[in-house]
C-alpha positions as CSV (number, residue, x, y, z in Angstrom):
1,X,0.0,0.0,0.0
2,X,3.4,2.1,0.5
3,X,3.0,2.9,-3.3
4,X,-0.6,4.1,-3.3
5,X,0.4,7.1,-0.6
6,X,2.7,9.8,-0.9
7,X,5.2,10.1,1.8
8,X,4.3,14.4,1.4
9,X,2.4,16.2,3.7
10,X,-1.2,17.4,2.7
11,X,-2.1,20.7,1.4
12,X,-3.2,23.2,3.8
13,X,-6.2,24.8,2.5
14,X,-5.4,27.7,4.7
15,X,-2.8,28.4,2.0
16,X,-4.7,27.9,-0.5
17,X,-4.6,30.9,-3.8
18,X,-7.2,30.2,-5.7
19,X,-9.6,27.9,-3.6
20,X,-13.1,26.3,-5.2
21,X,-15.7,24.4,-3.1
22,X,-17.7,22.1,-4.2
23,X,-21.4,22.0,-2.4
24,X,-23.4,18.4,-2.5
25,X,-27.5,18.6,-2.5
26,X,-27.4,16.5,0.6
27,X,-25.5,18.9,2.7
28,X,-27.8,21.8,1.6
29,X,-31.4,20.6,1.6
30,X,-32.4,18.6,4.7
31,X,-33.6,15.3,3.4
32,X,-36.5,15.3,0.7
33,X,-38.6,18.2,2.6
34,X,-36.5,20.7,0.5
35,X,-35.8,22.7,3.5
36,X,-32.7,24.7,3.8
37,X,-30.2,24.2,5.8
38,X,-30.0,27.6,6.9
39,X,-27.4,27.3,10.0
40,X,-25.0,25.0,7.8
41,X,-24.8,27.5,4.9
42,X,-24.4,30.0,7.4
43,X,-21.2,28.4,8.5
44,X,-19.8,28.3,5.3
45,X,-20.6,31.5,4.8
46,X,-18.2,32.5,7.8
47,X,-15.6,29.9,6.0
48,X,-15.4,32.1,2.8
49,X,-15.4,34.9,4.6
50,X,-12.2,33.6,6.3
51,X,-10.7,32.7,3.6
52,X,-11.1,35.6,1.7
53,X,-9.5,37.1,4.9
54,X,-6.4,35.6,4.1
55,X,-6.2,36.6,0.4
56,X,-7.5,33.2,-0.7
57,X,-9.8,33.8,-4.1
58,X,-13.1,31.7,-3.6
59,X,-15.8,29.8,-6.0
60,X,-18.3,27.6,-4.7
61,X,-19.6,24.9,-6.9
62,X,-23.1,24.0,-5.4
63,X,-25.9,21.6,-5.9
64,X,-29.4,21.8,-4.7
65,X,-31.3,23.6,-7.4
66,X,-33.6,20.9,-8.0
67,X,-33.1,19.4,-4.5
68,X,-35.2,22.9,-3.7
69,X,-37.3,23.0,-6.2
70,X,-39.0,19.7,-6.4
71,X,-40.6,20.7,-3.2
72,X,-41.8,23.6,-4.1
73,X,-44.3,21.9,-6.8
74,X,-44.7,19.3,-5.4
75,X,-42.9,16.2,-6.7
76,X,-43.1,12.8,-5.0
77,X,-39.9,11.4,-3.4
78,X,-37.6,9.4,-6.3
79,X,-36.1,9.6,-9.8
80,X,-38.1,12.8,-11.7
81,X,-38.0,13.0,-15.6
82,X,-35.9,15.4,-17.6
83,X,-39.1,17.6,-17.8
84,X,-39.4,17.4,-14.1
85,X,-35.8,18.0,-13.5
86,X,-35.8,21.1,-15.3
87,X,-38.8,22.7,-14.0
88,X,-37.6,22.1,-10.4
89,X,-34.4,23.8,-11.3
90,X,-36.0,26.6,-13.0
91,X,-37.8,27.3,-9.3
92,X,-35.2,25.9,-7.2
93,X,-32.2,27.8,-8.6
94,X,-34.1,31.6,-7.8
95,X,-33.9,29.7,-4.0
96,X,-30.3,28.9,-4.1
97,X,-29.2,31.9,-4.9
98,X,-30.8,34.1,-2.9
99,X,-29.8,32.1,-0.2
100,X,-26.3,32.6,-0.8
101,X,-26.4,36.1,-1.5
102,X,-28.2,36.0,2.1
103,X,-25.3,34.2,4.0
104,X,-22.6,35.8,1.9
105,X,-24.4,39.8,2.4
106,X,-23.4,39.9,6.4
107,X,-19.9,39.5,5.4
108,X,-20.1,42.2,3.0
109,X,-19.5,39.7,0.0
110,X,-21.5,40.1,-3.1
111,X,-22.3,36.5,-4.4
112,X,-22.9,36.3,-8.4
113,X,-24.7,33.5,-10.2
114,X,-23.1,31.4,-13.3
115,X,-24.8,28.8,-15.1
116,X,-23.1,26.4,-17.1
117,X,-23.7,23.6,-19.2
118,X,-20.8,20.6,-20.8
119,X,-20.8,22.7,-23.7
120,X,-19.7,26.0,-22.0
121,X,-16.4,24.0,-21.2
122,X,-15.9,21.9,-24.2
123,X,-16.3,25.0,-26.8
124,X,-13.2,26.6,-26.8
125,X,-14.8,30.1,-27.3
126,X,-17.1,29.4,-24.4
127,X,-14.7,28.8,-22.4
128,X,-12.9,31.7,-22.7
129,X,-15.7,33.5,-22.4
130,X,-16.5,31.2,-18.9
131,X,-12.6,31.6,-17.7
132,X,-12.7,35.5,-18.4
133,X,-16.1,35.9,-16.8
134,X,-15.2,34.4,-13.6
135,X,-11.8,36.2,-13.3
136,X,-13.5,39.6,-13.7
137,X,-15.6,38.2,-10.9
138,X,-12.8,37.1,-8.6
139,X,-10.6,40.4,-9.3
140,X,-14.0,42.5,-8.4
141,X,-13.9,40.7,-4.8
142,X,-17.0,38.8,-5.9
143,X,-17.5,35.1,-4.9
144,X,-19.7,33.3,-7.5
145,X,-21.8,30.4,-7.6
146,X,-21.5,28.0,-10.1
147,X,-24.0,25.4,-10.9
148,X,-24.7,23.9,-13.9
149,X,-27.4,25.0,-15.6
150,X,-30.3,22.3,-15.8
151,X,-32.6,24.6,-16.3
152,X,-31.9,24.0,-20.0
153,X,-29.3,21.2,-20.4
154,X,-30.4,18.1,-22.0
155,X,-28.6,14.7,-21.0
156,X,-26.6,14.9,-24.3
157,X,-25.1,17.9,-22.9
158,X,-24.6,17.7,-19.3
159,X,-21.8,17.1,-16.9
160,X,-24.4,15.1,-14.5
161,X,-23.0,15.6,-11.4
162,X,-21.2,18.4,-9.9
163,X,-18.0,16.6,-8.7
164,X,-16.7,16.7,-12.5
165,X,-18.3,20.3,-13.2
166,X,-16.4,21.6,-10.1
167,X,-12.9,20.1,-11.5
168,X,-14.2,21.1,-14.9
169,X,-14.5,24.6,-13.0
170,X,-10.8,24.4,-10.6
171,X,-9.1,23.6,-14.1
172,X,-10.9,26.7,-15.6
173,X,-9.9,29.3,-13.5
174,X,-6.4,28.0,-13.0
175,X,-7.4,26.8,-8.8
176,X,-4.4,25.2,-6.7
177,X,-7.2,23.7,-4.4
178,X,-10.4,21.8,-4.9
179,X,-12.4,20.6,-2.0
180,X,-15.4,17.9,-2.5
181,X,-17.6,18.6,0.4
182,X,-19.6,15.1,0.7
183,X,-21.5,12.8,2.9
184,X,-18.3,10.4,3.2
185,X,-15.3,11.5,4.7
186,X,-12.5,10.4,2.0
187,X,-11.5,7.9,-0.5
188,X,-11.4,4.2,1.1
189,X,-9.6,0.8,0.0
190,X,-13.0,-0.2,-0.2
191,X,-16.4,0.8,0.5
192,X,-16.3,1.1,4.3
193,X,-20.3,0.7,5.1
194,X,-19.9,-3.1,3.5
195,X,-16.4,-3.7,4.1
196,X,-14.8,-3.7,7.9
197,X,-11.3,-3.8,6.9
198,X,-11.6,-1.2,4.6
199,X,-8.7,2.5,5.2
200,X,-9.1,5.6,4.2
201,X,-6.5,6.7,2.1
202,X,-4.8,10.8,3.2
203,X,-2.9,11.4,0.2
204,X,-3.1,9.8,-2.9
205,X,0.2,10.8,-5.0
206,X,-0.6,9.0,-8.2
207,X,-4.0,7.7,-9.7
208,X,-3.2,4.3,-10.9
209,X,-5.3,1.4,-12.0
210,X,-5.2,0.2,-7.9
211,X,-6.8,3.2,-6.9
212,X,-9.4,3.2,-10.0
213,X,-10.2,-0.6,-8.8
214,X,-11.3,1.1,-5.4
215,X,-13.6,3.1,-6.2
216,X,-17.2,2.0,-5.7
217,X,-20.9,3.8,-6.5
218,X,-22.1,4.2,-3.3
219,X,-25.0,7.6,-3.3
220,X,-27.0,9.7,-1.0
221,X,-30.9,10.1,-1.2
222,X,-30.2,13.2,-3.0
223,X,-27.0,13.0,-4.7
224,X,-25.9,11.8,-7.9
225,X,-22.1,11.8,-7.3
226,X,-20.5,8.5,-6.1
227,X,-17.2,7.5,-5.8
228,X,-16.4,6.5,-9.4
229,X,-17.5,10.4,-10.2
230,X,-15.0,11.9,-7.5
231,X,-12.1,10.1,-8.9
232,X,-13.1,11.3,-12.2
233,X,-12.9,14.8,-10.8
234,X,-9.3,13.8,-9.2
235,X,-8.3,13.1,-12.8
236,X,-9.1,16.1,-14.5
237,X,-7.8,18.1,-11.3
238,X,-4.7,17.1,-10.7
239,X,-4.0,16.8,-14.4
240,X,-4.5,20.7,-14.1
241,X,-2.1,21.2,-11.3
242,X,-5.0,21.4,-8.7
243,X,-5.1,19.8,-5.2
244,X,-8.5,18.3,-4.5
245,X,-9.4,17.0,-1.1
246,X,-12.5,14.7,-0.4
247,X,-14.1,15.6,3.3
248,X,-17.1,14.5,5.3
249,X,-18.7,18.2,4.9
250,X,-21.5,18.6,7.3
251,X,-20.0,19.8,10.2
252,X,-21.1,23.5,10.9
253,X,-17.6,25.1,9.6
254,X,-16.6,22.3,7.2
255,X,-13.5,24.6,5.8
256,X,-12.4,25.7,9.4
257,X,-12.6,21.5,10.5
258,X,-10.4,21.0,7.6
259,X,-7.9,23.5,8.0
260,X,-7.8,21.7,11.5
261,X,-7.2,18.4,10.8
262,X,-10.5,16.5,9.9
263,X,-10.3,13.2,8.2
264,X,-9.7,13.6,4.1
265,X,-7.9,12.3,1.6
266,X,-6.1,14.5,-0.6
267,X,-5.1,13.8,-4.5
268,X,-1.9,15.4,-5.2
269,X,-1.4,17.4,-8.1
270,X,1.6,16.2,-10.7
271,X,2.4,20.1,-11.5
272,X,1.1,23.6,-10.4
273,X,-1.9,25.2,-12.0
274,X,0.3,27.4,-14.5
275,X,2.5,24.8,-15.1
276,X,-0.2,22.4,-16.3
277,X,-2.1,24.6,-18.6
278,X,1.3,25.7,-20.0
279,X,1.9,22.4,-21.6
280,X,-1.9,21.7,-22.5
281,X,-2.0,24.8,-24.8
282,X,1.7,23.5,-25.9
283,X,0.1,20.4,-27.0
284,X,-2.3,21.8,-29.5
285,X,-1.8,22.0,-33.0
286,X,-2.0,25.8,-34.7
287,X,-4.2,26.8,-36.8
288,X,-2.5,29.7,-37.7
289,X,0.2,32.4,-36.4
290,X,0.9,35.7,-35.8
291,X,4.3,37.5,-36.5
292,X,5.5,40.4,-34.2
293,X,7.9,42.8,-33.8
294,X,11.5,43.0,-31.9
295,X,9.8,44.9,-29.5
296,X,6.8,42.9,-28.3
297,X,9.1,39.8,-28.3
298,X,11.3,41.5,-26.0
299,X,8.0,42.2,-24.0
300,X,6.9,38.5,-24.2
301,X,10.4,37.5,-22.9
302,X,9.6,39.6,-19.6
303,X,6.2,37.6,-19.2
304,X,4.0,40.3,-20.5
305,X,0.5,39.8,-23.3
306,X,0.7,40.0,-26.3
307,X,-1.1,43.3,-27.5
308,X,-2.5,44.4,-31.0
309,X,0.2,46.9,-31.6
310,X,3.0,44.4,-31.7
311,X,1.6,42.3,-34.6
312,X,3.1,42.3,-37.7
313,X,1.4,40.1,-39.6
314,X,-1.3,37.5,-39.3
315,X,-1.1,33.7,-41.3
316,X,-4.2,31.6,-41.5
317,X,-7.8,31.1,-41.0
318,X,-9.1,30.6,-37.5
319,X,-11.5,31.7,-35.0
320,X,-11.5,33.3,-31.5
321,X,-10.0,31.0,-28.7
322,X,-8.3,28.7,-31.1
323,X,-4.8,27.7,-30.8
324,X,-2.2,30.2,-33.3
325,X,1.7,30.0,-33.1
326,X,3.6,32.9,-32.2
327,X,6.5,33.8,-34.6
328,X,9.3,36.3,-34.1
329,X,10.5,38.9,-36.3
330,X,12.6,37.1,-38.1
331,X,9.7,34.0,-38.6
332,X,11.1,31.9,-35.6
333,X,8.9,30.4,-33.4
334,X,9.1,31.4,-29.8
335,X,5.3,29.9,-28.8
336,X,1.6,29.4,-28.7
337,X,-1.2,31.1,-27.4
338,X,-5.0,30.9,-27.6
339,X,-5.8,34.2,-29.5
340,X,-8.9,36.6,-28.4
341,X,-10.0,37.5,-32.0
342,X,-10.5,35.5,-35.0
343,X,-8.3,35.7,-38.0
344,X,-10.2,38.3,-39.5
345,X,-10.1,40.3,-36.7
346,X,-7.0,40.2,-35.6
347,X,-6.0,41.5,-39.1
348,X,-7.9,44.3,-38.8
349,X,-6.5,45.4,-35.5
350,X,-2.9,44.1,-36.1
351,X,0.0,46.9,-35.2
352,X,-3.0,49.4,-33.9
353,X,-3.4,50.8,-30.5
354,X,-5.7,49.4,-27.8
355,X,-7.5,52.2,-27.7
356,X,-8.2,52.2,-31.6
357,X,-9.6,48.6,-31.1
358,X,-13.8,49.6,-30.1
359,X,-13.3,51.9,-33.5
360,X,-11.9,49.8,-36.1
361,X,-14.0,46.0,-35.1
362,X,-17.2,48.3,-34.2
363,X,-17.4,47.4,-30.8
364,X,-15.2,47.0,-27.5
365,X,-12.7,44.4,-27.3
366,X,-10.4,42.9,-25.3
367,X,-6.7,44.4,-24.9
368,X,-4.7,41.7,-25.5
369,X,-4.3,39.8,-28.6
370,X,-3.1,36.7,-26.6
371,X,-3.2,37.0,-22.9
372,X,-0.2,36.2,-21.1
373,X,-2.2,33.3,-19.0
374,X,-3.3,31.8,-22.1
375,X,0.4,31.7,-24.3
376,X,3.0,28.8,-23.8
377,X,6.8,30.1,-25.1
């Protein structure tokens, strides 16, 4: 078993950068009654509040839309049809988030909604458009909700649980720390309610075909994510350089108990957040490039965006978000970036001024051509 734990020490979520949260229907809604739990999400409220304290940006990935709603009008206990499932969000989710603005207001944090579907995170487009929306949010001081949005998703384009959508989420917005709030208190050998000799693992350094052997499907009355589901989130977090920690999340200040020393498990990222997108947008093939000039490559080199006015010339045919290389002036190639305009676009605005861009497209854009964040040299 030496091989399935890492010798290093756990995260500390008090240190935490960029921290999201992941909120499970059953810790939220008290049973099938569709009642609140008012006190609970009052203690996480006092958790973000802390953590903000210490300079720790915060998203919260929460469930309990339909968990809310289904009460409301009136659904029988059990499985509810698409239909049903959407009409409970549509009510459910005006609940959710007015009780988060309501726990979040005494602590003068403004809470903001976002709605998301699969294909908000598989378009590339879209998710630049998700990944700048929720930075504007963050850098505002806001701390926003994210849940996905079943309101209108059909099952061909859903994530179907909220343990992927949060990693989905952590990867997103570049987060060193993901923590799956459940109703089990980390990852076991085996599934502990049927098995006696069955240990919870703390850290889990590598995600190998032992571990994926342990998982099991054990659910909650009202939740959908089992174990298989929060290894699959594992995956796609720590392939993204993020930390994510399973907990037992019911206690009154879940995020305080942790920081303390509550029982978790912790899957340890390969790389840090920066780090792992760096070589994921290195991966991709072009689909066209950009030449610049002496002087933005020199600004490049000192870890800078790549602006408008820089651009030389523009090769290709592609659209906004997709991969281009990055050539120097003498045609070398010193990278690759996801570019902010499409080809056409990015002609048009090529060695011009920021402030020329609103002018010359017809509306405002954004200032960089490629965004430091999002180029790979």
């Amino acid at each position: 078993m030496a091989a399935l734990t890492a010798p290093a020490a756990a995260p500390r979520v008090a240190g935490a950068r960029r921290l999201v949260v992941k909120i499970g229907s059953a810790l939220l809604v008290e049973g099938l009654s569709g009642r609140l739990r008012e006190g609970w999400l009052a203690g996480l409220a006092e958790d973000v509040a802390a953590a903000r304290a210490r300079g720790s940006d915060v998203i919260l990935v929460s469930s309990g839309a339909i968990a809310l709603g289904r009460g409301v009008l009136g659904f029988p206990p059990g499985a509810l049809a698409l239909e049903q499932s959407q009409a409970a969000a549509a009510v459910g989710q005006i609940r959710l988030a007015r009780a988060y603005e309501a726990a979040l207001a005494p602590h003068g944090i403004t809470a903001a909604q976002v709605l998301v579907t699969l294909e908000d995170t598989a378009d590339r487009r879209r998710y630049l458009n998700a990944r700048a929306t929720l930075a504007t949010l963050l850098g505002l001081g806001a701390v926003p909700i994210v849940n996905e949005n079943d309101t209108v998703a059909t099952d061909e384009i859903r994530f179907g649980d909220n343990d992927r959508l949060a990693a989905q989420i952590a990867v997103t917005v570049g987060a060193d720390q993901l923590v799956l709030l459940s109703d089990v208190d980390g990852f076991y050998t085996a599934n502990p309610k049927t098995d006696p000799a069955a240990r919870r693992l703390e850290v889990i350094a590598r995600i190998g075909p032992e571990i994926e052997a342990m998982a099991g499907d054990a659910v909650s009355g009202l939740s959908k994510g089992g174990m298989k589901t929060k290894l699959m989130a594992a995956k796609t977090a720590v392939a993204g350089g993020c930390a994510m920690a399973i907990m037992e999340g019911s206690v009154m200040r879940p995020l305080a108990a942790l920081a303390a020393g509550a029982p978790c498990s912790w899957f340890l990222p390969e790389r840090d957040p920066q780090a792992a997108r760096k070589l994921w947008i290195a991966a991709m093939k072009e689909r066209g490039a950009v030449r610049i000039d002496a002087g933005a490559a020199r600004a490049l080199a000192q870890g800078k965006s790549l602006l408008p006015a820089g651009v030389v010339a523009v090769e290709g045919a592609f659209g906004r978000g997709e991969p281009v290389a990055v050539l120097g002036p003498a045609g070398e190639a010193l990278g690759k970036g996801l570019i902010r305009y499409t080809a056409e676009e990015a002609r048009i605005i090529a060695g011009r001024r920021t402030g020329e861009i609103a002018a010359l497209l017809g509306y405002p854009g954004r200032a960089a051509l490629i965004h430091r964040d999002d180029m790979a040299l």
